[in-house]
C-alpha positions as CSV (number, residue, x, y, z in Angstrom):
1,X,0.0,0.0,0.0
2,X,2.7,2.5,0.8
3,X,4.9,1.3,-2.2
4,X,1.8,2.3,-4.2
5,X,1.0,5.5,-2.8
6,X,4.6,6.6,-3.2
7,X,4.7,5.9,-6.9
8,X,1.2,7.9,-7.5
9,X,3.0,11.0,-5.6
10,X,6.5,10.3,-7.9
11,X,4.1,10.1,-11.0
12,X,2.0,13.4,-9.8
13,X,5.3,15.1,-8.8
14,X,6.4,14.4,-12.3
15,X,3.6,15.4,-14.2
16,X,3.4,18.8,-11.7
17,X,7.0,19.4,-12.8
18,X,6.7,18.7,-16.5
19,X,3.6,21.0,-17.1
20,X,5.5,24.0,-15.6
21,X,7.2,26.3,-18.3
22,X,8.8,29.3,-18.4
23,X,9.3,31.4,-21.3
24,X,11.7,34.3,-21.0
25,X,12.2,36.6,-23.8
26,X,14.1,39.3,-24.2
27,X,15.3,42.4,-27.4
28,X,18.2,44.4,-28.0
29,X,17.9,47.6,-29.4
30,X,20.7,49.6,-31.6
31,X,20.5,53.0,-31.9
32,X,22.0,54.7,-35.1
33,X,22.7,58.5,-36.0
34,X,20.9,58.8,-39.1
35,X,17.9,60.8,-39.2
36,X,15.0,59.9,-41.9
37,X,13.0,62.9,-41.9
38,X,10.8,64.3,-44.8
39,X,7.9,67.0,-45.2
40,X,4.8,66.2,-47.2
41,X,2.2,68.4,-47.7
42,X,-1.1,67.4,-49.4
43,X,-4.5,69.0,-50.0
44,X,-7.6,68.3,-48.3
45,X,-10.5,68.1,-50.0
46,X,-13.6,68.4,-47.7
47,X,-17.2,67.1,-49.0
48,X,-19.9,70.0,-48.7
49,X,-22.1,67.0,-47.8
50,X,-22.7,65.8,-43.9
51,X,-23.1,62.1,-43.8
52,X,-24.8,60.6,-40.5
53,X,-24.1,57.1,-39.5
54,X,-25.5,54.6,-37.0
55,X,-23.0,51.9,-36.1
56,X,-23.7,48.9,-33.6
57,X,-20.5,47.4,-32.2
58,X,-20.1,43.6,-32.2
59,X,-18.5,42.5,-28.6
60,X,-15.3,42.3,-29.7
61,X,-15.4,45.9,-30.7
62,X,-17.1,46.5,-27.9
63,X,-13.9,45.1,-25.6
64,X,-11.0,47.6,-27.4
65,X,-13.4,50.3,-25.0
66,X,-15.5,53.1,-26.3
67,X,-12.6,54.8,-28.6
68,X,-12.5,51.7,-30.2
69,X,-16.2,52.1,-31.1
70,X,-16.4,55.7,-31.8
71,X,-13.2,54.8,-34.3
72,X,-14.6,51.9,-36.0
73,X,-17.7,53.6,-36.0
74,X,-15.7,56.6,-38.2
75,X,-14.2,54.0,-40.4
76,X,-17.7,52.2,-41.1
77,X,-19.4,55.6,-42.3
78,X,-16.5,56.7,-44.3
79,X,-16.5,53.3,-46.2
80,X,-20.5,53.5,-46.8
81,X,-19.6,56.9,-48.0
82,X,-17.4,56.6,-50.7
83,X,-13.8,56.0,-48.5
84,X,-12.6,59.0,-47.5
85,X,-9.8,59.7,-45.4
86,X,-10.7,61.5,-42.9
87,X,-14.3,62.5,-41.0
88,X,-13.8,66.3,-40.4
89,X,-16.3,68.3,-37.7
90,X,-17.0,64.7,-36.1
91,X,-19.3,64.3,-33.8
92,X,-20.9,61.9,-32.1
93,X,-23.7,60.3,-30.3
94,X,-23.0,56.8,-27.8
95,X,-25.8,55.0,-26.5
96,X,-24.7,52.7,-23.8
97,X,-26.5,49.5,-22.5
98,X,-25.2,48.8,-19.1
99,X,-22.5,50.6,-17.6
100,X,-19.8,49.7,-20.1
101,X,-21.1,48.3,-23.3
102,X,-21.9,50.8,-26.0
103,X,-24.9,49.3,-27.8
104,X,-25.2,51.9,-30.8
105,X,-23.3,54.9,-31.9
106,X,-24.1,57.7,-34.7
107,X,-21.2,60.0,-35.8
108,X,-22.0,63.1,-38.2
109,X,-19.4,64.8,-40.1
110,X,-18.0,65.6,-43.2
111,X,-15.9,63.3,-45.2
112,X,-12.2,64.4,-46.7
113,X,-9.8,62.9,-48.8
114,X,-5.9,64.1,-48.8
115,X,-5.1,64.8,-52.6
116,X,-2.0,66.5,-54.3
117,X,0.9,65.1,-52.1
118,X,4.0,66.9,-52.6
119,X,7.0,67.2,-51.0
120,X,7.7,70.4,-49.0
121,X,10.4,73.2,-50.4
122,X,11.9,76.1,-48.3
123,X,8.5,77.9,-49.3
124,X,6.1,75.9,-47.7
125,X,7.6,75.2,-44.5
126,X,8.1,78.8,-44.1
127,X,4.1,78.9,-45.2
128,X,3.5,76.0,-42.4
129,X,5.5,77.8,-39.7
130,X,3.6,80.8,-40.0
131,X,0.5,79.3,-40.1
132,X,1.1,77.4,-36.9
133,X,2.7,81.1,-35.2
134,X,-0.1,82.1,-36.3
135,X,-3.1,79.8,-34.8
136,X,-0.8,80.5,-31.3
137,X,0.0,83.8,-31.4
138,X,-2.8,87.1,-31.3
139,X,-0.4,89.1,-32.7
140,X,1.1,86.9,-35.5
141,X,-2.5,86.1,-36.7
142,X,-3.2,89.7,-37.2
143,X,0.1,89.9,-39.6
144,X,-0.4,87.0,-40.7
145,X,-4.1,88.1,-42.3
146,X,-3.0,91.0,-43.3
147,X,-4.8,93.3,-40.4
148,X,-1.3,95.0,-39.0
């Protein structure tokens, strides 16, 4: 009897050690000097039409969290609406069932597509920076249209 129930603890002692793995992983990471940087600048062309669209997440959706939704919601409505790039002015409506799970969502905007890519000169990054001095500055945005 005792001869048996030491071989069932060496067989479960066994088994116990055998399904134990560890798994350790590691990276390296090299850091080089040599900087990949270019401007693009491209044209947006905005739809004068505002598109409406009702989108009900599937549970897996639903688990990504409620940006997850409102995004998949955008990409749905732009697809239904010819694929644009972009849903400018969104807004958006969530209609939750529970306290987490967003049963429907509607997002209203208008749909853009970028068009006329072309790679920045001196010109237009000088154009870019004083449009950004601009949108931060009172004063440069009254140069900048021309009121000074």
């Amino acid at each position: 009897m005792a001869k048996k129930i030491f071989i069932l603890l060496s067989v479960a002692a066994m088994l116990g050690m055998a399904s134990c793995t560890t798994t350790i992983s590691s990276a390296r990471i090299e850091h080089f000097n040599s900087a990949a940087i270019t401007a693009t600048f491209a044209d947006l062309a905005v739809s004068p039409n505002k598109i409406t669209y009702t989108y009900r997440p599937t549970d897996d959706v639903n688990r990504g969290g409620e940006v997850n939704v409102i995004n998949t919601a955008v990409r749905k409505a732009l697809e239904a609406n010819g694929g644009g790039d972009v849903l400018m002015e969104m807004q958006f409506t969530l209609k939750k069932s529970g306290k987490r799970k967003v049963s429907e969502v509607t997002v209203t905007g208008y749909p853009a597509t970028y068009k006329n890519f072309r790679p920045a000169n001196e010109e237009t990054l000088k154009g870019a920076a004083m449009m950004n001095a601009a949108q931060n500055d009172p004063v440069m945005r009254k140069k900048f249209l021309g009121i000074f």
